[in-house]
PDB file of N, CA, C and O in Angstrom:
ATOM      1  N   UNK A   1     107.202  12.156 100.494  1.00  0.00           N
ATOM      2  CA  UNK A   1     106.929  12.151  99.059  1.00  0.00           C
ATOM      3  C   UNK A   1     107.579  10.904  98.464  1.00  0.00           C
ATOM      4  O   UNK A   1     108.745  10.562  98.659  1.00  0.00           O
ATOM      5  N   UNK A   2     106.554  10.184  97.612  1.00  0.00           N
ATOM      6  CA  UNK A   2     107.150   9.000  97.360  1.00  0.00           C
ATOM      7  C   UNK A   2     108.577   9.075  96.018  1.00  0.00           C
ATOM      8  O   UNK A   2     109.099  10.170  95.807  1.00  0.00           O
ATOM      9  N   UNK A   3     108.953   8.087  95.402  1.00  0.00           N
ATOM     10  CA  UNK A   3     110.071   8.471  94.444  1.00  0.00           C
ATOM     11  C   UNK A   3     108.950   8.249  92.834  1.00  0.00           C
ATOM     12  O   UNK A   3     109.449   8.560  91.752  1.00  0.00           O
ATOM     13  N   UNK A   4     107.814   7.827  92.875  1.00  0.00           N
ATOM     14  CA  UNK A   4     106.740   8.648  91.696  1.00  0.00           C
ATOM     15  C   UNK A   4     106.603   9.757  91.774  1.00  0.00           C
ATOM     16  O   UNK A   4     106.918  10.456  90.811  1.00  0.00           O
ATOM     17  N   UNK A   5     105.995  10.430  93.144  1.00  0.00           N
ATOM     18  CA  UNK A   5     106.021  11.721  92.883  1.00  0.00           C
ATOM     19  C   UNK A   5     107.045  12.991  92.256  1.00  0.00           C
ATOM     20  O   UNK A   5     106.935  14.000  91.560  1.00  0.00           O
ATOM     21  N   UNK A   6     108.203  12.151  93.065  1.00  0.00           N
ATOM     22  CA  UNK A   6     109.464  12.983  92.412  1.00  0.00           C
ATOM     23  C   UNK A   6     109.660  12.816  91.305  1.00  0.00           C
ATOM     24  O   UNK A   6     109.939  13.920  90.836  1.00  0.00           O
ATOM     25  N   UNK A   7     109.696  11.905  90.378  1.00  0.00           N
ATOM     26  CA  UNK A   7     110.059  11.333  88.906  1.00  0.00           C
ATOM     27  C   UNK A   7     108.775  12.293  87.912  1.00  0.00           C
ATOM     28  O   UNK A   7     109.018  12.761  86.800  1.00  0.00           O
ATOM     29  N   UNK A   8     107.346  12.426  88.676  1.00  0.00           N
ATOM     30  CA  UNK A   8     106.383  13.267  87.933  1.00  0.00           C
ATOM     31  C   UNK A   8     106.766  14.350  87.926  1.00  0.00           C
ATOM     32  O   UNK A   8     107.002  14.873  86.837  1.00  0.00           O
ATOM     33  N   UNK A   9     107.037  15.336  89.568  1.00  0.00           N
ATOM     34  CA  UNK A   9     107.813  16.421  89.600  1.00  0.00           C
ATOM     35  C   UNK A   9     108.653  17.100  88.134  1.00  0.00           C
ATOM     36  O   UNK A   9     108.353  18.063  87.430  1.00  0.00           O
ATOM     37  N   UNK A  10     109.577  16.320  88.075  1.00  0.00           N
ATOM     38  CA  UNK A  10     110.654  16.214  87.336  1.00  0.00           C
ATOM     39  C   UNK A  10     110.182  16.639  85.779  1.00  0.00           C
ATOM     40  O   UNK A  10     110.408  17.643  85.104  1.00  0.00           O
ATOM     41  N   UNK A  11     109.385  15.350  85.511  1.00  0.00           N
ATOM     42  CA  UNK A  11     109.044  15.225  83.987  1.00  0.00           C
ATOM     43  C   UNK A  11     108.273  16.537  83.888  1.00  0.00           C
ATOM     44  O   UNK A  11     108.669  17.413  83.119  1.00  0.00           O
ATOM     45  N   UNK A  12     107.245  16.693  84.599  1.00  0.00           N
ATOM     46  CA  UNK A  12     106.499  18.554  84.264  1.00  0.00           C
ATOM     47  C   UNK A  12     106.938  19.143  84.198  1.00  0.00           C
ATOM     48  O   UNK A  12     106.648  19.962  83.325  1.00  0.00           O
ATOM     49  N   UNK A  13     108.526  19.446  85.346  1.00  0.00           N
ATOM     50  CA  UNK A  13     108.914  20.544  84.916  1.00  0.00           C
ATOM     51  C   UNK A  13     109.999  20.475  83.557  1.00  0.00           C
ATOM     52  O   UNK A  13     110.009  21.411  82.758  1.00  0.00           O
ATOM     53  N   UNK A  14     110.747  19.487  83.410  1.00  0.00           N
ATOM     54  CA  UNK A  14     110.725  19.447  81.784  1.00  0.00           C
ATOM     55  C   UNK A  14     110.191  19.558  80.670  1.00  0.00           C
ATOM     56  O   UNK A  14     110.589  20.038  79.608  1.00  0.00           O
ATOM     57  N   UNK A  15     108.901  18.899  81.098  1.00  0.00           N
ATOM     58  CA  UNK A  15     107.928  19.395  79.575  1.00  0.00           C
ATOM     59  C   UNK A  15     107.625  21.124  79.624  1.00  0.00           C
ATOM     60  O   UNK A  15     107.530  21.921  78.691  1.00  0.00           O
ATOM     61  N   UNK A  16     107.553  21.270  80.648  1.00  0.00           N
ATOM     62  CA  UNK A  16     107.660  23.482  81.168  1.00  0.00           C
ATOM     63  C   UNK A  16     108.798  23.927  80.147  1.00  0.00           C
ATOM     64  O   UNK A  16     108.795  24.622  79.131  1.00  0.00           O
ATOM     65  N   UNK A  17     109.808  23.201  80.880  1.00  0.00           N
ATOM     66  CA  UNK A  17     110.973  23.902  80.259  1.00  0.00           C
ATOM     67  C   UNK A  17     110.888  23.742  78.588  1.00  0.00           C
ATOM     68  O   UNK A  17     110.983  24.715  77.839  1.00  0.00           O
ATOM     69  N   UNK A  18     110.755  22.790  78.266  1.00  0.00           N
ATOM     70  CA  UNK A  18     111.038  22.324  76.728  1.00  0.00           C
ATOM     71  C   UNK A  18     110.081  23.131  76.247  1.00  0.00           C
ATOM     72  O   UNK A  18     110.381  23.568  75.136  1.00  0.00           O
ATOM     73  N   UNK A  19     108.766  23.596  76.764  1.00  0.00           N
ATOM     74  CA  UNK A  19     107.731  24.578  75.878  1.00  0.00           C
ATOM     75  C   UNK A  19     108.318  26.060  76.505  1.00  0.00           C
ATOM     76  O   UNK A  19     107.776  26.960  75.863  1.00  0.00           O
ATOM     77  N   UNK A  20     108.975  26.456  77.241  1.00  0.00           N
ATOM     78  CA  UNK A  20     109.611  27.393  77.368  1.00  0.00           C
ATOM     79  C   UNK A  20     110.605  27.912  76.051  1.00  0.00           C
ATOM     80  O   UNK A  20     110.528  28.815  75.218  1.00  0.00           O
ATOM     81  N   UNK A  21     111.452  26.953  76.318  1.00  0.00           N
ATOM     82  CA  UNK A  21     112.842  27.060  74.789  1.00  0.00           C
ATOM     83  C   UNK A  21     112.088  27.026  73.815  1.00  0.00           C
ATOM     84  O   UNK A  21     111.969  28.167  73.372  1.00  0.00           O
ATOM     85  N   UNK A  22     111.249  25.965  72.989  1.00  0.00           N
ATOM     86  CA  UNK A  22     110.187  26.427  71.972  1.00  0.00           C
ATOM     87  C   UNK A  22     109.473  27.558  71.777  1.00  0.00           C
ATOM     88  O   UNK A  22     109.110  27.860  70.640  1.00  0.00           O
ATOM     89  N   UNK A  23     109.141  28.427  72.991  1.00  0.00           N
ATOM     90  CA  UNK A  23     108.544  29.256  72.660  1.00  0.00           C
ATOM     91  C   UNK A  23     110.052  30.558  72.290  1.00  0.00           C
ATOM     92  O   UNK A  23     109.964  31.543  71.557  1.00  0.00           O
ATOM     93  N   UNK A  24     111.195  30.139  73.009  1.00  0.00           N
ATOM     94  CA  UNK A  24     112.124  31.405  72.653  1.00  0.00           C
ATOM     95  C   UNK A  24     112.690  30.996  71.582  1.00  0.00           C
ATOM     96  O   UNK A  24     113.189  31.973  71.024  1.00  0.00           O
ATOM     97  N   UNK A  25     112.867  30.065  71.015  1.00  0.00           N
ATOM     98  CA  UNK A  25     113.651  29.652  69.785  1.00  0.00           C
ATOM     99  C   UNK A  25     112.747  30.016  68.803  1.00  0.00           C
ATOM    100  O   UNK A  25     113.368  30.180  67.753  1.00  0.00           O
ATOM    101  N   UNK A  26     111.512  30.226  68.661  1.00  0.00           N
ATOM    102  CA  UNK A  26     110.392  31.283  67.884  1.00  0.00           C
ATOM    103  C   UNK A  26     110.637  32.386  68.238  1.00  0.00           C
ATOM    104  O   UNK A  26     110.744  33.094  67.237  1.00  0.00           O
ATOM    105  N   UNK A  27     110.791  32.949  69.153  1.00  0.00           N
ATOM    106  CA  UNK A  27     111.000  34.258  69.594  1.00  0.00           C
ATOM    107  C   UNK A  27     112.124  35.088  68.594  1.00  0.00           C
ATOM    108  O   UNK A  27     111.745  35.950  67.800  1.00  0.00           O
ATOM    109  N   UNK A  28     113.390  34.745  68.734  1.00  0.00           N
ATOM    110  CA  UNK A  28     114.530  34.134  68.723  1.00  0.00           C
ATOM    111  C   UNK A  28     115.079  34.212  67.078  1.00  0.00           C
ATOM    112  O   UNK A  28     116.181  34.565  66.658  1.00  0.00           O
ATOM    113  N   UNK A  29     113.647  33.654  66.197  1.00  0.00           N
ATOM    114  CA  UNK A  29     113.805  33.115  64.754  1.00  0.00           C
ATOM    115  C   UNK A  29     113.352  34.542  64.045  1.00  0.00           C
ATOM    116  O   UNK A  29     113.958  35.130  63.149  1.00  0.00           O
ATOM    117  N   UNK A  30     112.230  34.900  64.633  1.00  0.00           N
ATOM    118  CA  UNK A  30     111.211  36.513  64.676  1.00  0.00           C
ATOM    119  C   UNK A  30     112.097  37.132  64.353  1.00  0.00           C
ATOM    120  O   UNK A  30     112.238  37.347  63.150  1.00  0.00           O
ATOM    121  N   UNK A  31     112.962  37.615  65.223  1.00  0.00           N
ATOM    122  CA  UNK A  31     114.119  38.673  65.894  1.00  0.00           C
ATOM    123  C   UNK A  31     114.599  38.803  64.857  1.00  0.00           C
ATOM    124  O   UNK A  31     114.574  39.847  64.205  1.00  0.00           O
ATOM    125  N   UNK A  32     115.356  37.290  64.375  1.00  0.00           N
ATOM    126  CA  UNK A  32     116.754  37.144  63.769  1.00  0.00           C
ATOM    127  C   UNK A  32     116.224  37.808  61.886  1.00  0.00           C
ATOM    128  O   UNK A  32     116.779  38.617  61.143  1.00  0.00           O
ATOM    129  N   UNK A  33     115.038  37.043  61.736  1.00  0.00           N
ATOM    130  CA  UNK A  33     114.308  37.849  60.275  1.00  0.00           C
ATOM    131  C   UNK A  33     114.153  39.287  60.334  1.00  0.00           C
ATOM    132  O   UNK A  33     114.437  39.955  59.339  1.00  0.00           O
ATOM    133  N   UNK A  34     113.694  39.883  61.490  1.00  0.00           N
ATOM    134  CA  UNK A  34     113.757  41.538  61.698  1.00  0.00           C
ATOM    135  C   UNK A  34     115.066  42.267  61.391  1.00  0.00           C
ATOM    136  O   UNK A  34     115.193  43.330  60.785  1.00  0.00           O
ATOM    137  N   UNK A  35     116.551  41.056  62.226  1.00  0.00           N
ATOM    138  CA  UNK A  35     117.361  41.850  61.586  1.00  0.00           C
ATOM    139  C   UNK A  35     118.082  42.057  60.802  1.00  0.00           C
ATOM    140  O   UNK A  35     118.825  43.038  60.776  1.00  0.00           O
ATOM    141  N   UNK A  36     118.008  40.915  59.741  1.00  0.00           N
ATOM    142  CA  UNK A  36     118.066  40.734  58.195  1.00  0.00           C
ATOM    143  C   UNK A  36     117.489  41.597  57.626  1.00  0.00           C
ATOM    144  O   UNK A  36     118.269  42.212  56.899  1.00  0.00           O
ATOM    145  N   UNK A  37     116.231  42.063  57.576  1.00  0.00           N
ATOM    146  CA  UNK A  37     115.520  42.678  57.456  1.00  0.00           C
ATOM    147  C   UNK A  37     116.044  44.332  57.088  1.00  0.00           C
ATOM    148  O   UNK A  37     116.379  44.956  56.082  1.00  0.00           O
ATOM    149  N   UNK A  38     115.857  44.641  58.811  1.00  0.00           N
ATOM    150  CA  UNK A  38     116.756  46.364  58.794  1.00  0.00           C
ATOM    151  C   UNK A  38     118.203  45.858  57.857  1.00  0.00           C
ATOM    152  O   UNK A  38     118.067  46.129  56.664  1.00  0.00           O
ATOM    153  N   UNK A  39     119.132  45.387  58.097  1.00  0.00           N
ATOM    154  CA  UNK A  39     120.014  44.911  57.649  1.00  0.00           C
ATOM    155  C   UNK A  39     120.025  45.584  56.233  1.00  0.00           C
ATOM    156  O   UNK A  39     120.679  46.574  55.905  1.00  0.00           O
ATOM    157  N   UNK A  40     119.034  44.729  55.337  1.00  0.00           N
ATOM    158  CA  UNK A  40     119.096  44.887  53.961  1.00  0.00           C
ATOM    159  C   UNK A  40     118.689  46.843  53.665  1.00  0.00           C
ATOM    160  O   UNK A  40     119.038  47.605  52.763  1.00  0.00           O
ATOM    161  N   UNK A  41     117.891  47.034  54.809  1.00  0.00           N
ATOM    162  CA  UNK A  41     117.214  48.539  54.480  1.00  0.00           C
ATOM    163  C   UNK A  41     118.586  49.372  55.181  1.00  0.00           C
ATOM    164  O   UNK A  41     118.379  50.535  55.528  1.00  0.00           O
ATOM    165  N   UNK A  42     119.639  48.932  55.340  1.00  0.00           N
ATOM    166  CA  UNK A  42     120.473  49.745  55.664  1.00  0.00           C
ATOM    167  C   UNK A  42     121.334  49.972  54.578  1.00  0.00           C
ATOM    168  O   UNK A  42     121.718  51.076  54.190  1.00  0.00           O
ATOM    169  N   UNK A  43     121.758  48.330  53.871  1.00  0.00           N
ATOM    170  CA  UNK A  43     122.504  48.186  52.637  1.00  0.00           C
ATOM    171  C   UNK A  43     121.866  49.262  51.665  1.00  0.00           C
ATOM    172  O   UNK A  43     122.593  50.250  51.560  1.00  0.00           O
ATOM    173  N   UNK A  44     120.878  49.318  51.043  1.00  0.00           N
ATOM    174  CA  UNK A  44     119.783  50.078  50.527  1.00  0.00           C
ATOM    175  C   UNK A  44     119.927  51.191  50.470  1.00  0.00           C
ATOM    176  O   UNK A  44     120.127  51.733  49.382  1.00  0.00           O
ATOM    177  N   UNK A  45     119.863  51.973  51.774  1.00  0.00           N
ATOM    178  CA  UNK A  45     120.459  53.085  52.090  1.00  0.00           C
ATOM    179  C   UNK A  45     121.666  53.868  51.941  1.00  0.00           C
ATOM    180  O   UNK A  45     121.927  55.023  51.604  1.00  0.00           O
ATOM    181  N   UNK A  46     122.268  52.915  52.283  1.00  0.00           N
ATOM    182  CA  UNK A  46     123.755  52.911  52.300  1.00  0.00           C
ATOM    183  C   UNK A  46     124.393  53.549  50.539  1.00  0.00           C
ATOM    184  O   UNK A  46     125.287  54.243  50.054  1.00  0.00           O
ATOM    185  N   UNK A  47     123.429  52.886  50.219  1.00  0.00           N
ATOM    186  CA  UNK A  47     123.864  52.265  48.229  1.00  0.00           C
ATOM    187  C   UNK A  47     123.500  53.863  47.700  1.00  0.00           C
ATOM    188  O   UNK A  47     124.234  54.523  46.965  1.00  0.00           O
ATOM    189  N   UNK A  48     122.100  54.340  48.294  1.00  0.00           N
ATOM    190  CA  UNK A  48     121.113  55.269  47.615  1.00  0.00           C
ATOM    191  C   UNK A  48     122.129  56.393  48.286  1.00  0.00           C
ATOM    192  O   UNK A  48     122.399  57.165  47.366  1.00  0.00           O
ATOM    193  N   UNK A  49     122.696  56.749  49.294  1.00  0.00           N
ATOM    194  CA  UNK A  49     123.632  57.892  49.971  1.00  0.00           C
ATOM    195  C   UNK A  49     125.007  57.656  49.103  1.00  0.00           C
ATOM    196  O   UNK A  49     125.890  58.491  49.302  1.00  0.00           O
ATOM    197  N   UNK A  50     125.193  56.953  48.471  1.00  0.00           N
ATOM    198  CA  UNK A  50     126.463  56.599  47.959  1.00  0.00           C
ATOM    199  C   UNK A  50     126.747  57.299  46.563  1.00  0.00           C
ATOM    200  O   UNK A  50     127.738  57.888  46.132  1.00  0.00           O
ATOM    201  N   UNK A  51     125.250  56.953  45.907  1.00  0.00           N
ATOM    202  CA  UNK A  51     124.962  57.397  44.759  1.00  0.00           C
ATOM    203  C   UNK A  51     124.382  58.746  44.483  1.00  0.00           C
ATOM    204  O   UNK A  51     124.033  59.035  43.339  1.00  0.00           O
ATOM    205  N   UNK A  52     124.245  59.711  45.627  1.00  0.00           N
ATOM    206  CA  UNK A  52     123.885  60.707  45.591  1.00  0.00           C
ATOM    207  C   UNK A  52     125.068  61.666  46.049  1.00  0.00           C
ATOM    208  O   UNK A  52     125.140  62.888  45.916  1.00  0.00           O
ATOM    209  N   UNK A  53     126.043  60.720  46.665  1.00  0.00           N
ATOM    210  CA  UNK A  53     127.480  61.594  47.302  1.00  0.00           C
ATOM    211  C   UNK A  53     128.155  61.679  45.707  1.00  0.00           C
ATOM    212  O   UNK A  53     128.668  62.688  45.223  1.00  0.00           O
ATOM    213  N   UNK A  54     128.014  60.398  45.063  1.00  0.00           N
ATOM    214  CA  UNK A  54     128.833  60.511  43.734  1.00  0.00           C
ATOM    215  C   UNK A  54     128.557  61.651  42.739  1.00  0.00           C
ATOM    216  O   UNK A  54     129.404  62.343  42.173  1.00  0.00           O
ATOM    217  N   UNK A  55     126.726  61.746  42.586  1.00  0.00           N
ATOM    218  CA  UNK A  55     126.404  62.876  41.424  1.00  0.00           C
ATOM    219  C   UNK A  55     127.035  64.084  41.988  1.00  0.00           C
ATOM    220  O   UNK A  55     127.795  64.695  41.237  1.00  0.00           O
ATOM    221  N   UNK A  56     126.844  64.547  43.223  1.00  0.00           N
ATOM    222  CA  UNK A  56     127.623  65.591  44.088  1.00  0.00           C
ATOM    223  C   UNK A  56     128.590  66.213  43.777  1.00  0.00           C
ATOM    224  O   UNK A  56     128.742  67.430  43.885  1.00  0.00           O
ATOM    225  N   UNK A  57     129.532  65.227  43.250  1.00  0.00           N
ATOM    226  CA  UNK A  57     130.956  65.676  43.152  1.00  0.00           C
ATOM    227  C   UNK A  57     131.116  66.296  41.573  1.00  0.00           C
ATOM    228  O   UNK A  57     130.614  65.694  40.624  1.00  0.00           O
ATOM    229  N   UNK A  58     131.952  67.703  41.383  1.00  0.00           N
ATOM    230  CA  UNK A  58     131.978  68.346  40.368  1.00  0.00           C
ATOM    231  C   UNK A  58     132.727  67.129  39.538  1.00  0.00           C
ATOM    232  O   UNK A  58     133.619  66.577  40.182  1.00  0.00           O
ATOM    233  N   UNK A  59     132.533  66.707  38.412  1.00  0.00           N
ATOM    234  CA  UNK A  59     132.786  66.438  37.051  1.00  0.00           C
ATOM    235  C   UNK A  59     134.046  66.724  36.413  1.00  0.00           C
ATOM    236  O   UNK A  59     133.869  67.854  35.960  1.00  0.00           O
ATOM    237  N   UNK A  60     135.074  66.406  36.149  1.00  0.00           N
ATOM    238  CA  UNK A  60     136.577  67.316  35.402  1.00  0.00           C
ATOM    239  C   UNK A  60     136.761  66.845  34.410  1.00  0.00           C
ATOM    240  O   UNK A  60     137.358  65.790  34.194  1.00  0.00           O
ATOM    241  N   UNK A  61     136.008  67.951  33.241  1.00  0.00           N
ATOM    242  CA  UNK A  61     136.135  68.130  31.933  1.00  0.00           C
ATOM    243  C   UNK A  61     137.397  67.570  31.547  1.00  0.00           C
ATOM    244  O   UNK A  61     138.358  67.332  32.278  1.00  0.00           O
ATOM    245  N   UNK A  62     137.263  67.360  30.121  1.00  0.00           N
ATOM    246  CA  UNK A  62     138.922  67.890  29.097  1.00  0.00           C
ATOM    247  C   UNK A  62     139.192  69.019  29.131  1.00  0.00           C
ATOM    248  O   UNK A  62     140.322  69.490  29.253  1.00  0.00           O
ATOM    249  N   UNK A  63     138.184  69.592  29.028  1.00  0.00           N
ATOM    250  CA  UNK A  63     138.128  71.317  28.436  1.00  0.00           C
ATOM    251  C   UNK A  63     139.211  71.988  29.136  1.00  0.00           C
ATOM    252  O   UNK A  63     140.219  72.513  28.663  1.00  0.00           O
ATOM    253  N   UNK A  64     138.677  71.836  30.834  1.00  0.00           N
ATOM    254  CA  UNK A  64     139.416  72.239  32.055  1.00  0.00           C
ATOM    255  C   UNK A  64     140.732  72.132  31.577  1.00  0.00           C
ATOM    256  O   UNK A  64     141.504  73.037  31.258  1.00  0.00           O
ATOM    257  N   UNK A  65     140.957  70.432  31.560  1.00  0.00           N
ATOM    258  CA  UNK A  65     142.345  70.196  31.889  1.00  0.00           C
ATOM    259  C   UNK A  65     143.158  70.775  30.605  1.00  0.00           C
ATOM    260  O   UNK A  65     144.340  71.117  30.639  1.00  0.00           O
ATOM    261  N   UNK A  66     142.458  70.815  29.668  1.00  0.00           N
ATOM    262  CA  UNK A  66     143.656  71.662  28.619  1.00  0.00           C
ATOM    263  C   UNK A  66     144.231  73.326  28.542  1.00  0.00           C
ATOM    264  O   UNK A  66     145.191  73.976  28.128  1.00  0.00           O
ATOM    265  N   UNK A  67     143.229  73.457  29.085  1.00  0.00           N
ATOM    266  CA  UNK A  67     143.634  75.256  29.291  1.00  0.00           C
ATOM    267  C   UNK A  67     144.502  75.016  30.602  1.00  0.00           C
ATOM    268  O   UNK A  67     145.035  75.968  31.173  1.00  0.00           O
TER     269      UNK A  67
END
């Protein structure tokens, strides 16, 4: 095998690789918006359970505390 062939070798499988990582660094970007995403629907959640633990809780009048 001459030292062109090897140097072509080479370069294909770099241009492979480099559309490889391009395709996971999209992959990668997808993901990372999905888990921003849940993320915020957890905050959300989080907020809406928070505010329903609060109405929950009995209330302490004046009334109470003066008698």
């Amino acid at each position: 095998m001459g030292i062109s062939e090897k140097v072509w070798d080479v370069l294909t499988t770099v241009i492979k690789m480099d559309d490889k990582v391009e395709r996971m660094a999209d992959t990668i970007k997808g993901q990372q918006m999905r888990i921003e995403d849940l993320t915020m629907r957890v905050v959300r959640l989080e907020t809406a359970l928070e505010i329903a633990l609060a109405s929950q809780k009995p209330k302490i009048s004046t009334k109470n505390i003066l008698k």
